[in-house]
C-alpha positions as CSV (number, residue, x, y, z in Angstrom):
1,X,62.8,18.6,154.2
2,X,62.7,16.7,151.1
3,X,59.2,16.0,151.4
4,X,58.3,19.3,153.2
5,X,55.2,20.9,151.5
6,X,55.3,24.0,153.5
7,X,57.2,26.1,156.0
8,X,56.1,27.9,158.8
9,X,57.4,30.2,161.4
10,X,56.3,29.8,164.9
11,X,57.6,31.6,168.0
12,X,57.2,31.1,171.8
13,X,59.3,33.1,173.6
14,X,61.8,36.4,173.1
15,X,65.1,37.1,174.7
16,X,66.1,41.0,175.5
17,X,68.1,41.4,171.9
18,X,65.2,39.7,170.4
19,X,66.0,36.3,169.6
20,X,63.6,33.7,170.2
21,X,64.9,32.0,173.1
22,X,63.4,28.6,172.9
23,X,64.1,27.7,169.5
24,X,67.6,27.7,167.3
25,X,65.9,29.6,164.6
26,X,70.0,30.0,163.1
27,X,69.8,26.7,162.2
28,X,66.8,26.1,161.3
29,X,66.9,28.5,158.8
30,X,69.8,27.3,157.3
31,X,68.0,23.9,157.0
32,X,65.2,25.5,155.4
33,X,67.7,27.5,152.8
34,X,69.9,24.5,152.3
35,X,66.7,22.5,151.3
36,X,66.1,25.6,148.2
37,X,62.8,26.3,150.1
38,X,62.7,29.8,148.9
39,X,60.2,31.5,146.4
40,X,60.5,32.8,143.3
41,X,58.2,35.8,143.1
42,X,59.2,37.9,145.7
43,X,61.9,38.6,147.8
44,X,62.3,37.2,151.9
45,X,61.4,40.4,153.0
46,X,58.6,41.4,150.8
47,X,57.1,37.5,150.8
48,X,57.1,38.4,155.2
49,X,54.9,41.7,154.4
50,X,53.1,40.5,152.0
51,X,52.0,37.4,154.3
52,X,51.4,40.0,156.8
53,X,49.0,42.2,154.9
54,X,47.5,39.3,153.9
55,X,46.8,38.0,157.6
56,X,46.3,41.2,158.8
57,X,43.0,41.6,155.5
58,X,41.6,38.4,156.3
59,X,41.5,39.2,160.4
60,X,39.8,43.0,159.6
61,X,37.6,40.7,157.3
62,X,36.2,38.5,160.2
């Protein structure tokens, strides 16, 4: 993590309370959050929807 320039979520599979299943995503996260890789603008939830408006403008774009 020290020399991490990014951060990306990726999924591959869902279990029936909708956890990903193949992937400790628990711990990973508290790597991530241990390292400080959080921003400063915006909150988790609104950097999420704001990455997914984003995605979602540049698809309806193509």
């Amino acid at each position: 993590m020290p020399f991490a320039k990014g951060v990306s979520a990726k999924t591959f599979d869902f279990d029936e309370q909708g956890n990903e299943s193949s992937l400790d995503y628990d711990r990973l996260l508290k790597i991530v959050l241990a390292a400080g890789f959080e921003g400063d603008n915006l909150s988790e939830a609104d950097g999420i929807n704001a990455t997914k408006t984003l995605l979602q403008r540049i698809q309806a774009d193509q």
